[in-house]
Each structure stands twice: as C-alpha cells, then as structure tokens.
C-alpha positions as CSV (number, residue, x, y, z in Angstrom):
1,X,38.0,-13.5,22.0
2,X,34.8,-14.6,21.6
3,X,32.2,-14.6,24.6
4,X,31.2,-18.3,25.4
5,X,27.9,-18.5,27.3
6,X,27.0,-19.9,30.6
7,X,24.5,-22.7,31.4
8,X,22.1,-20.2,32.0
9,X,22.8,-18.1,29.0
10,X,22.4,-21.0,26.8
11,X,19.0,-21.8,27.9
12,X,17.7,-18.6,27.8
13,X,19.0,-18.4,24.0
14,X,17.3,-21.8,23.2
15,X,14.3,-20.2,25.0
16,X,14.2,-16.8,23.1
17,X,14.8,-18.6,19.7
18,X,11.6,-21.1,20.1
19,X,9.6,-18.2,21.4
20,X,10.8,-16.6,17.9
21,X,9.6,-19.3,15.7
22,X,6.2,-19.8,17.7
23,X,5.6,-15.7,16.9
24,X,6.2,-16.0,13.1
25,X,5.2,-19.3,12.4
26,X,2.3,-19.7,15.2
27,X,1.0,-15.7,15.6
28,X,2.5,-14.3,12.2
29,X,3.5,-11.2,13.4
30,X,5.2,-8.4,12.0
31,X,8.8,-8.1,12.0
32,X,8.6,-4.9,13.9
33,X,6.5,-6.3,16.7
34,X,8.6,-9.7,17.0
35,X,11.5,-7.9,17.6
36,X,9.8,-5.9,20.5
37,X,8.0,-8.6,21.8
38,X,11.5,-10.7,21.6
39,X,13.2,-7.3,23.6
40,X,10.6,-7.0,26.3
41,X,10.4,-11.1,27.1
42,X,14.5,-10.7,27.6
43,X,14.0,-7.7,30.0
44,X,11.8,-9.8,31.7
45,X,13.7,-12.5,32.3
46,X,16.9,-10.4,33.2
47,X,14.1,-8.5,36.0
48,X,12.9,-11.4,37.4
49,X,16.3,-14.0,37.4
50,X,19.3,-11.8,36.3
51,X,22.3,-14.3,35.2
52,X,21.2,-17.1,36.9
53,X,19.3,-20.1,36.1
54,X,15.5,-19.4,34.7
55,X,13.0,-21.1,36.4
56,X,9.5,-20.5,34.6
57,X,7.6,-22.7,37.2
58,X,8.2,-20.6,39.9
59,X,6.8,-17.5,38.0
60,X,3.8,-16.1,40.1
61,X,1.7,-13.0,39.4
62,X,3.9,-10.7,41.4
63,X,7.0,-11.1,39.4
64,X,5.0,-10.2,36.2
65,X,2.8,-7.3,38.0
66,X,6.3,-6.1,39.5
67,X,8.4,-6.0,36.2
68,X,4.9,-4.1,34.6
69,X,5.4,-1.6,37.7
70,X,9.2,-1.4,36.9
71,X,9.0,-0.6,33.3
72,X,6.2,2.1,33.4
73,X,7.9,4.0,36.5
74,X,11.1,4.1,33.8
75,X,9.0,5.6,31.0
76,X,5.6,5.8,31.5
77,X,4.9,6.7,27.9
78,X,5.8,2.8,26.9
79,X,2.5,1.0,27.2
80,X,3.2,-1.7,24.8
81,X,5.1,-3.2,27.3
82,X,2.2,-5.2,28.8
83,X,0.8,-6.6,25.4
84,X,4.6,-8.0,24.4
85,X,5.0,-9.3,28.2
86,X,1.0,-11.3,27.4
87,X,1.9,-12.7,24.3
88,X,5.3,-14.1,26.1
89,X,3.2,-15.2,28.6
90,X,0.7,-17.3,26.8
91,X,3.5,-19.0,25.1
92,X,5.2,-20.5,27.7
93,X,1.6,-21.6,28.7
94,X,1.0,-22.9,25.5
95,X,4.6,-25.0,25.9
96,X,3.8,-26.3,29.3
97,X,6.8,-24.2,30.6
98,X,4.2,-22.7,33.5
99,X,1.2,-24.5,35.1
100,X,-1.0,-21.6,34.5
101,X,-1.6,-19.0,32.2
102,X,0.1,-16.1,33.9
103,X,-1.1,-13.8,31.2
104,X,-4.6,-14.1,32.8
105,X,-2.8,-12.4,36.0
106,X,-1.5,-8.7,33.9
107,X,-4.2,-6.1,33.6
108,X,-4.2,-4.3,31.0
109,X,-2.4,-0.7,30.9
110,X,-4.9,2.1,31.0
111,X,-5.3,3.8,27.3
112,X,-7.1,7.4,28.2
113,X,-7.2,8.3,24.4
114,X,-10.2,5.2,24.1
115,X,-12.1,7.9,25.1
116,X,-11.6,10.4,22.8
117,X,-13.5,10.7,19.4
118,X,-11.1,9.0,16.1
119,X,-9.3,11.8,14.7
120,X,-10.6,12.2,11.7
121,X,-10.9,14.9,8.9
122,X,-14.0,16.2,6.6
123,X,-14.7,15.1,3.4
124,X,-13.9,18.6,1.9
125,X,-10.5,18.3,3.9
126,X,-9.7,14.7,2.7
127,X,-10.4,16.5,-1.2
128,X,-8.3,19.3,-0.1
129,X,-4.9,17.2,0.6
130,X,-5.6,15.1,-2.4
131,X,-5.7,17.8,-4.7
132,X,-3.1,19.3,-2.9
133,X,-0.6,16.3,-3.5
134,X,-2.0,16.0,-7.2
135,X,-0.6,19.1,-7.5
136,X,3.0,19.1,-6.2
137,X,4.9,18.8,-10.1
138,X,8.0,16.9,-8.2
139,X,6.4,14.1,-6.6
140,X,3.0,14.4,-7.6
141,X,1.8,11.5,-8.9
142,X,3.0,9.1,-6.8
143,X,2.2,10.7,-3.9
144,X,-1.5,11.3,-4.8
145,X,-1.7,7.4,-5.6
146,X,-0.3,6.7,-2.1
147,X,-2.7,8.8,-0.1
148,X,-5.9,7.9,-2.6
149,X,-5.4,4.4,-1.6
150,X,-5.3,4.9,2.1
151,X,-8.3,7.7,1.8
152,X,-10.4,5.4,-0.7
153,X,-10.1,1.9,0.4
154,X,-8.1,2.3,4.0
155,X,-5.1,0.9,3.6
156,X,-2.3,1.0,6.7
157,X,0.7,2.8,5.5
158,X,3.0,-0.2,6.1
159,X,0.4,-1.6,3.7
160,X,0.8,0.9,0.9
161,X,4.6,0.8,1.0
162,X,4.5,-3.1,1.0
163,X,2.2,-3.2,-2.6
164,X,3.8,-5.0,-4.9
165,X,3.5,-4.9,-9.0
166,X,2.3,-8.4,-9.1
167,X,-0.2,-7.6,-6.3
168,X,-2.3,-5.6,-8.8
169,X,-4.7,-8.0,-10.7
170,X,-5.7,-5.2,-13.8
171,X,-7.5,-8.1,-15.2
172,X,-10.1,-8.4,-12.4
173,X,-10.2,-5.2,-10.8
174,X,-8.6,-5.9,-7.5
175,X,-5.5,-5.2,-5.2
176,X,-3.8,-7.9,-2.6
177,X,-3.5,-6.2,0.6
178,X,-0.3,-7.4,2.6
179,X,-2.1,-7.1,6.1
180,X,-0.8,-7.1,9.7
181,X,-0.3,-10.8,11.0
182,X,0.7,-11.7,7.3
183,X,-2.8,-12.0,6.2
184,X,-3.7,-11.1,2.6
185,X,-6.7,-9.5,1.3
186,X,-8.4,-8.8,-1.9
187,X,-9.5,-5.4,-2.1
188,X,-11.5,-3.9,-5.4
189,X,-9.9,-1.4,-6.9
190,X,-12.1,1.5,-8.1
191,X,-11.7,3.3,-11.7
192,X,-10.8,6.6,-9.7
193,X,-7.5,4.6,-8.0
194,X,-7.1,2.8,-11.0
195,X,-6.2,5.4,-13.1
196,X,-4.1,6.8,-10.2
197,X,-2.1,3.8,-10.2
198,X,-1.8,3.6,-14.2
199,X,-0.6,7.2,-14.5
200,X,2.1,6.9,-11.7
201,X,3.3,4.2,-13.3
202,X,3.8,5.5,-16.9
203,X,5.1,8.5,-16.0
204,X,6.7,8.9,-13.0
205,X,8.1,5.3,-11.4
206,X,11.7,5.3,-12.1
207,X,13.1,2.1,-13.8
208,X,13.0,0.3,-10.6
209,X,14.7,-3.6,-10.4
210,X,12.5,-4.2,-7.5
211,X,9.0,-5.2,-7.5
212,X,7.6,-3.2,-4.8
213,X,5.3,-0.4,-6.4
214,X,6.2,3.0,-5.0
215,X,9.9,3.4,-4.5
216,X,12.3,6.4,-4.1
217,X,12.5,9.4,-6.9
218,X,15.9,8.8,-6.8
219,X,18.2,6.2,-8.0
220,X,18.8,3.2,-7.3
221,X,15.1,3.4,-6.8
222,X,14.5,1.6,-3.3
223,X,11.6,0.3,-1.6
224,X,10.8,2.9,1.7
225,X,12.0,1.7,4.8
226,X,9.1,2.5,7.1
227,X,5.7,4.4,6.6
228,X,7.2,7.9,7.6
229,X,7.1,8.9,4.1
230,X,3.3,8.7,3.8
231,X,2.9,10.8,7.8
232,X,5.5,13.2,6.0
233,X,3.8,13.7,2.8
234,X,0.5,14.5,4.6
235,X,1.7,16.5,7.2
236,X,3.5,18.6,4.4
237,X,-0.1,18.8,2.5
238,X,-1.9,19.7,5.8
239,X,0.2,22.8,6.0
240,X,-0.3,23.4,2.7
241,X,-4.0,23.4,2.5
242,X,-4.4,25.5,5.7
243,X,-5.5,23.0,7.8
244,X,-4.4,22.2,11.6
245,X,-3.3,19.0,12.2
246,X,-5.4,17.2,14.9
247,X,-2.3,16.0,17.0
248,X,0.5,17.1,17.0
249,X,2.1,13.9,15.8
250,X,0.5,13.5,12.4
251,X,0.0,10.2,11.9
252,X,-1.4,8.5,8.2
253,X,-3.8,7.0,10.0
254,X,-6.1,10.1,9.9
255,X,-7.1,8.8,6.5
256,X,-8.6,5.3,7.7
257,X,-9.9,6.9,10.6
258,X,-11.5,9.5,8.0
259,X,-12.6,7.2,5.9
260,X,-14.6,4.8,8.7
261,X,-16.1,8.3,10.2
262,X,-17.7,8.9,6.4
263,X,-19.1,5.8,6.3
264,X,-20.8,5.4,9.7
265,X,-22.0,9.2,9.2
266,X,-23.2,7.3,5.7
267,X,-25.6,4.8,7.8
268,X,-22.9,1.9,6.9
269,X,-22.8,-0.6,10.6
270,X,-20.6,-1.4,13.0
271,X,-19.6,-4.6,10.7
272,X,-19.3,-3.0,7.3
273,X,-16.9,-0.4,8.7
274,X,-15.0,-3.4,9.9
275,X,-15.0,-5.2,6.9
276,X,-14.0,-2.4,5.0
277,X,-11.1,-2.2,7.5
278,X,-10.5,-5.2,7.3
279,X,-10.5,-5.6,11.2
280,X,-9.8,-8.8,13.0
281,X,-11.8,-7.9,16.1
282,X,-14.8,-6.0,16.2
283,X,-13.5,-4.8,19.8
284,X,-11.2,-2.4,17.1
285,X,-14.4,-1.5,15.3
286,X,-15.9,-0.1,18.2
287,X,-14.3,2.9,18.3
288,X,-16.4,4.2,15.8
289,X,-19.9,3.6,17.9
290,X,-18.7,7.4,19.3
291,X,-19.4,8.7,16.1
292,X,-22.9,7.5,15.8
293,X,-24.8,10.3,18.0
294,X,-28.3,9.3,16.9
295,X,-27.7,4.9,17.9
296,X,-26.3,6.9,21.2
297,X,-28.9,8.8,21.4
298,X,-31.4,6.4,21.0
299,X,-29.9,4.0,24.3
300,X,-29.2,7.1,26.1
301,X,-30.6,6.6,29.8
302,X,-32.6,10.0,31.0
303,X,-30.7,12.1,33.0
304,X,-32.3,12.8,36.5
305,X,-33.3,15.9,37.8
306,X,-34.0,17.4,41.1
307,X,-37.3,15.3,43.2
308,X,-36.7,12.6,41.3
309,X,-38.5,13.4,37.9
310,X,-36.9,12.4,34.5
C-alpha cells in the first residue's frame, strides 16, 4: 500500500526538494555534502516541529542553538553538523522563508586540531613512498601516477579519482582539475607527471569503456567509488618505508599538506601556497602561517620577565 503524505509532509518535501536545487544549482556542491546537508536540514525540522505543520517564521535562535546542543550531546564527534544546519539556514533567508538570517545566530563548533601544526611529511619521506609505490610490480604504475599527482601539483583525492582522459590537454601541457564546488582548474602538468601518466597508460590501464583515468586492475575496469583507495595505497607504502603515520587515520591529504609545508619552508607566501592549492579562501591558507617560524618570529611580542624588564 503505498504511504500517502500529510499536509505537512508534503510541504516539507516541496521544501527539501527547492533547498536541493538551490545547493547544486546556486552553491554547487558536492554530491556527498548535499546529501548531508539535505539529512541534517530534515533532522532539523523533525527537532524543532515533528509531524506537524513547519512554520519557518517562528524560528528563533534557541530552536537552532538547541537542536546544535542535541546533536553534539548524541555524538560529539559529528561537528559538521553546524556548517550543514548554516548553509540551510541562509537559504531560507535567501527565500524570504525567515525575517532574518538565523545563520548569524549559530556559533561555530570549536575545532581544537586549528591549533596543531598540518601534518605533513619530509621531502626525503614524500621520495620514500613514491619510490616505494613505483616499486610494487602489481599495481605499480598506476599507483605511482596517483600519488605523484597529489605530492607534485596537490590534487584532493576525490580529484585524482575524478580525472578524466579528455581532461588531459598533451598538446598544451596541462590537466583540468574537477574541484570541490564543481569548479575547474587548469593545472600544468610537469614532464616528471607527464611521463607518469603516459607509462600508466600504455602499460598498465586495462581496456576500460569508461573515460575516467585510473580505474580498477580488474575487469570490468570501474571508476573508484570514493578516495579510500589513494588513503589505502599510502598507508600500505608508509608501512612499507618504515615510517609512522602521523595519525592514526591516514588520510591522502598528508601529501597536499606536504607539499604547501615545502613550499612555505621554500620562501613561497601565504598566496602562492593558496594558488597552488587552489584555495577559495585564504582563511584555508592560513594554516600554514604555523609553519613559518621566522614571519612568527619576527611579530613575536617579548615575553615579560620578573620587575617588569623585557
């Protein structure tokens, strides 16, 4: 028998499905994060008005504080909860469905690991994996091409697995990067990850239908799901190489971040590290200022010492 919605139910579908379109079409988001953001706007509602009827004028601070308070008492390990409850927030702002912007109102949830330096390895480390993976006979070549991308030019690993074949301009020299918000970039590509490219694809890619680059070593030859492959292959080559991961959750963003700590230790700036990340903020860039010690030192205030002398 099929379920026939209420009043109220039908709203709230009308409601979710705009709030849908205005995060694709409006904020370009990332599959991943819509359906989160989509999730955490529908526990909202059900916190705040259950089965009844949804009345987004009457929304105050409190109700979005309280439902914030609710969720990180559950599990206090979720703090994405507050950005996805913002950017549903701003949206009905943005559709006149509340008289202010209630988004204003939420705090943002405290992030303790801002104040920790970017994990990052050294140079000699980044060469170790690389020639580690090189080496593997099985999987080599593709998985050297994979990492040499994210090491070299920084590349997500969502943005690696997402490459496509027509996405490599061989002519010109240069790679279109698939970015996060659905934003595309043009990357150079260097003769070292040039010829890492050309040799996994002569000898190793399978005869793929698809025209994503790296796919499975197995047939049918798919497309990887997620970017677990690339934290498994260099977890896998950490062990291999002797070195101790820097968390225990290896994540493949220890490239990027490895990459951005050689160049600021380079003399590169604030903004070329950005650039080269391709960051949309330079709030994200600033993590890196840590890494600077001499800038630090040079705006350092004197520390005081006992009658007052400096």
């Amino acid at each position: 028998m099929t379920d026939i919605l209420t009043e109220a139910g039908a709203a709230r579908a009308v409601l979710l499905t705009d709030f849908e379109d205005y995060l694709v079409k409006q904020r370009g988001l990332s599959p991943r994060t819509i359906y989160h953001t989509l999730r955490f706007a529908n526990r909202f509602l059900d916190h705040r008005f259950g089965e009844g009827a949804i009345n987004l004028p009457g929304l105050r601070p409190a109700d979005v504080i309280g439902f914030i308070e609710h969720v990180l008492t559950a599990a206090r390990r979720d703090r994405t909860v507050a950005t996805h409850v913002r950017t549903f927030l701003q949206y009905l702002f943005a559709r006149a469905m509340t008289a202010t912007n209630l988004a204003l109102s939420l705090p943002r949830t405290a992030k303790h690991w801002r104040a920790r330096l970017p994990r990052h390895l050294s140079p000699g480390g980044i060469e170790a994996v690389l020639a580690c993976v090189r080496d593997n006979p099985r999987s080599g070549t593709r998985d050297y091409a994979m990492l040499l991308i994210m090491a070299r030019l920084g590349l997500r690993a969502v943005e690696v697995i997402a490459i496509q074949l027509d996405d490599i301009d061989w002519r010109a020299g240069e790679l279109t990067v698939r970015g996060k918000g659905q934003l595309h970039d043009r990357l150079p590509i260097s003769p070292e990850v040039g010829d890492a490219l050309s040799t996994y694809l002569r000898a190793e890619r399978g005869p793929a239908i698809c025209r994503t680059l790296f796919v499975t070593h197995r047939a049918p030859y798919r497309p990887f799901k997620d970017g677990q492959i690339v934290n498994a292959i260099l977890k896998e080559a950490l062990k291999a190489t002797g070195q101790k991961p820097v968390t225990p959750y290896v994540g493949s963003h220890l490239l990027r971040h490895s990459l951005a700590t050689q160049l600021v230790n380079a003399g590169a700036s604030l903004d070329e590290v950005g650039d080269v990340l391709r960051h949309r903020s330079r709030s994200s860039t600033m993590i890196y200022a840590r890494l600077d010690i001499d800038g630090l030192r040079s705006v350092a205030m004197p520390w005081p010492v006992t009658g007052g002398a400096q």
